[in-house]
C-alpha positions as CSV (number, residue, x, y, z in Angstrom):
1,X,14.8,15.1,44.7
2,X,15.0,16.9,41.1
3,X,16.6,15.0,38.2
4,X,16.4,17.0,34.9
5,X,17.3,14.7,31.6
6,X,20.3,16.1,29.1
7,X,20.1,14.6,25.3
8,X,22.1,15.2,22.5
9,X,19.2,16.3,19.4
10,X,19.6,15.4,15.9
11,X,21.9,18.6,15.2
12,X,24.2,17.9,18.2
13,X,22.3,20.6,20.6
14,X,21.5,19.4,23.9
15,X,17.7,19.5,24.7
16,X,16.9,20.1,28.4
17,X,13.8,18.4,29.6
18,X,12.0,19.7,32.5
19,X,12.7,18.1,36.1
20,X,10.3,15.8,37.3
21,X,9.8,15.2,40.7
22,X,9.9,11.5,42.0
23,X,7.9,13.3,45.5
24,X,4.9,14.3,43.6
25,X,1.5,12.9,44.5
26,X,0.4,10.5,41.5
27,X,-3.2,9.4,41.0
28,X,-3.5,6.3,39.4
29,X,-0.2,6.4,37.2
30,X,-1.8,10.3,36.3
31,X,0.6,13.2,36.1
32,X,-0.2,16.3,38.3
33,X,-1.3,18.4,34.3
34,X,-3.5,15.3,34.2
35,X,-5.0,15.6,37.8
36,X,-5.5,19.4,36.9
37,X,-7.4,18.6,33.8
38,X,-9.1,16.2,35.8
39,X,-10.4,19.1,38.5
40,X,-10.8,21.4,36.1
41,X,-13.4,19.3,33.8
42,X,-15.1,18.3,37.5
43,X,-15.7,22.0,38.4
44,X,-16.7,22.7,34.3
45,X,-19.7,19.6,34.6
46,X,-20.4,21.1,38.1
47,X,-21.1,24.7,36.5
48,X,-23.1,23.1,33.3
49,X,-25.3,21.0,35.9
50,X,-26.0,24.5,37.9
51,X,-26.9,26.1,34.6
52,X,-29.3,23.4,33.2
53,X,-30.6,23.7,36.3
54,X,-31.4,27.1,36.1
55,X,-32.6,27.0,32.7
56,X,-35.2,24.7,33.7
57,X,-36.2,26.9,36.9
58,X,-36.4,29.9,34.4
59,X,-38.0,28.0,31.7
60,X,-41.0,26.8,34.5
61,X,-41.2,30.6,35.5
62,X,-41.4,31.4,32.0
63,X,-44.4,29.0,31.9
64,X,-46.4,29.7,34.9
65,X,-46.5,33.5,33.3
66,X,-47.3,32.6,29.7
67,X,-50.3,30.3,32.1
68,X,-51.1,33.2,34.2
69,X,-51.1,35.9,31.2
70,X,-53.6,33.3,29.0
71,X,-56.1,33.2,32.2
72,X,-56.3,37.2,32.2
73,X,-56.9,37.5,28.7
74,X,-59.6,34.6,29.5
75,X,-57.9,32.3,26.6
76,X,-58.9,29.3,28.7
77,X,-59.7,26.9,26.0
78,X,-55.5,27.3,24.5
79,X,-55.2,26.0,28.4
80,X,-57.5,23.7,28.3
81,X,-55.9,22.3,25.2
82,X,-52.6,22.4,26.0
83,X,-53.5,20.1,29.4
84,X,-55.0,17.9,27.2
85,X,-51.6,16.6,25.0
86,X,-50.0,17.1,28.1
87,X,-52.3,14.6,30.0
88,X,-52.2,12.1,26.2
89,X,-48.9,12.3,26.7
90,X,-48.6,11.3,29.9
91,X,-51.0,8.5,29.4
92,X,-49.3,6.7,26.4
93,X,-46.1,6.9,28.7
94,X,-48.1,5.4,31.5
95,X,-49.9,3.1,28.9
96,X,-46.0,1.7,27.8
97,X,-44.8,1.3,31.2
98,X,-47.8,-0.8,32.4
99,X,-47.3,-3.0,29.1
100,X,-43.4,-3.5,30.0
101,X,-43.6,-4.4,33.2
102,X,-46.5,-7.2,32.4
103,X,-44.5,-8.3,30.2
104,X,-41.0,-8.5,31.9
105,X,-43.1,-9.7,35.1
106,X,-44.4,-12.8,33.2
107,X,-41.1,-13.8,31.7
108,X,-39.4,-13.7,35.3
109,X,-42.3,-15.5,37.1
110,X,-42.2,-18.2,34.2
111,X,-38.4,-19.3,35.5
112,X,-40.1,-19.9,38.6
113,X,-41.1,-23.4,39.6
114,X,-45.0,-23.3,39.2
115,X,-45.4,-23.8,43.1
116,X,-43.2,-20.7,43.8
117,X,-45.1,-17.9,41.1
118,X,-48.4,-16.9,43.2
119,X,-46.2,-16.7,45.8
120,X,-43.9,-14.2,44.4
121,X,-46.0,-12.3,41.7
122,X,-46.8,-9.6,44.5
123,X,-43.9,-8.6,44.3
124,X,-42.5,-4.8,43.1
125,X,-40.5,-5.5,39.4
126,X,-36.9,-4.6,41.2
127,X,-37.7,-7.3,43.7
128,X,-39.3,-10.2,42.0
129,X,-35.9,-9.5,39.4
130,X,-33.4,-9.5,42.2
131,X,-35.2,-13.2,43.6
132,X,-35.3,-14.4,40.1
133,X,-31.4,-13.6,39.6
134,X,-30.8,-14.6,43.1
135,X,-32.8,-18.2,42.1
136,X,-31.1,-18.7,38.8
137,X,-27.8,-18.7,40.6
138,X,-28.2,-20.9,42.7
139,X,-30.3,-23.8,40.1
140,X,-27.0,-23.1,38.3
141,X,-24.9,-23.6,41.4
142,X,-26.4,-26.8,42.7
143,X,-25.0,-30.0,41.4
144,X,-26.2,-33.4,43.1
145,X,-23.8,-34.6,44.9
146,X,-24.0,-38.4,45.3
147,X,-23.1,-39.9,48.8
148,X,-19.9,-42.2,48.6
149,X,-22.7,-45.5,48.5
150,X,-24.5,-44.1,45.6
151,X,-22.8,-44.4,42.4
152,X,-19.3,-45.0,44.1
153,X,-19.8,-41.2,44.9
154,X,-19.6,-40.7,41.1
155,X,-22.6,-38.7,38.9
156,X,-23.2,-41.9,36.8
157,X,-23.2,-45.2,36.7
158,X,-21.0,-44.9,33.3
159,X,-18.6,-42.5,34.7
160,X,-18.2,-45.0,38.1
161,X,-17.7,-47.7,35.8
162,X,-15.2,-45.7,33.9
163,X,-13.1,-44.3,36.5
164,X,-13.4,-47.7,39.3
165,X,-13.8,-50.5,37.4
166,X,-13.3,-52.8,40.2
167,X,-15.7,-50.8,42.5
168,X,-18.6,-50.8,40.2
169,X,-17.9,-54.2,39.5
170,X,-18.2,-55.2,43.2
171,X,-21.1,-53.0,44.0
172,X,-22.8,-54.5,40.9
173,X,-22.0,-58.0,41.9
174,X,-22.9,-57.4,45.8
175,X,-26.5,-55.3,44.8
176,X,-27.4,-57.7,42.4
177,X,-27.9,-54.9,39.6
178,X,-27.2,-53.9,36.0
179,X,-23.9,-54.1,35.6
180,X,-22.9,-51.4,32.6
181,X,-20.2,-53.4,30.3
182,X,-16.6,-51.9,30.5
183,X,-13.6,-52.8,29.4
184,X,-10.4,-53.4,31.9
């Protein structure tokens, strides 16, 4: 079903605007122009990816030959050189990775209880981080939770004192123990 909306403008002329159809498919409160700008950006990031793509392939190619030609003309030292920075280069990466994960390593094993670190420093980074997350949580989580003859079931004395005077009066009185003064 087609409505199309009639309004008086400014100057008295009608303005017809253009029928909207309450049967079209919408996407998350999207219009359909929105849903087409949508696919159309999809397919346009779909077509950059294959290019880059094929600017690296090209760019290896380009490479290798540049390689190959050097060996004919028996330029092996410019080789030899450029492997060199490649391999430094790959070595200080290597060098910064090894020093980040000691270090991140050591700061997740030291929120471990002592017992628990040899156990879990064999760990790969991703794993030991998950446990440490995972063991976090649940330190956070877990509250003692005082059985109804400790404390009157309360997590103090002061706070069972506060809230059941009476009871913490006649627990005190029956145990023979410190009885906290209250008022009431």
């Amino acid at each position: 079903m087609e409505q199309a909306d009639i309004k008086p403008d400014v100057n008295g002329q009608s303005e017809q605007k253009p029928a909207v159809s309450n049967d079209s498919p919408i996407e998350n409160g999207a219009t359909p122009e929105v849903l087409a700008l949508r696919s159309r950006i999809k397919e346009e990031a779909d077509k950059r990816r294959a290019s880059d793509l094929r600017v690296s392939e090209y760019e290896s190619l380009a490479e290798k030959s540049r390689q190959s030609d050097l060996e004919k003309k028996g330029e092996y030292e410019t080789l030899l050189a450029e492997e060199r920075t490649r391999r430094e280069k790959a070595e200080t990466k290597a060098d910064e990775w090894t020093k980040y994960e000691t270090s991140k390593r050591l700061s997740l094993l030291e929120k471990l209880p002592e017992d628990q670190r040899e156990t879990y420093s064999g760990l790969s980074l991703e794993a030991l981080d998950t446990h440490v997350n995972n063991f976090s949580q649940q330190t956070q989580t877990k509250k003692t939770v005082n059985t109804p003859s400790e404390m009157g079931g309360f997590d103090s004395h002061v706070e069972w004192a506060q809230r059941d005077p009476a009871g913490y009066k006649a627990e005190m009185r029956k145990s023979k123990g410190i009885v906290i003064g209250y008022s009431g």
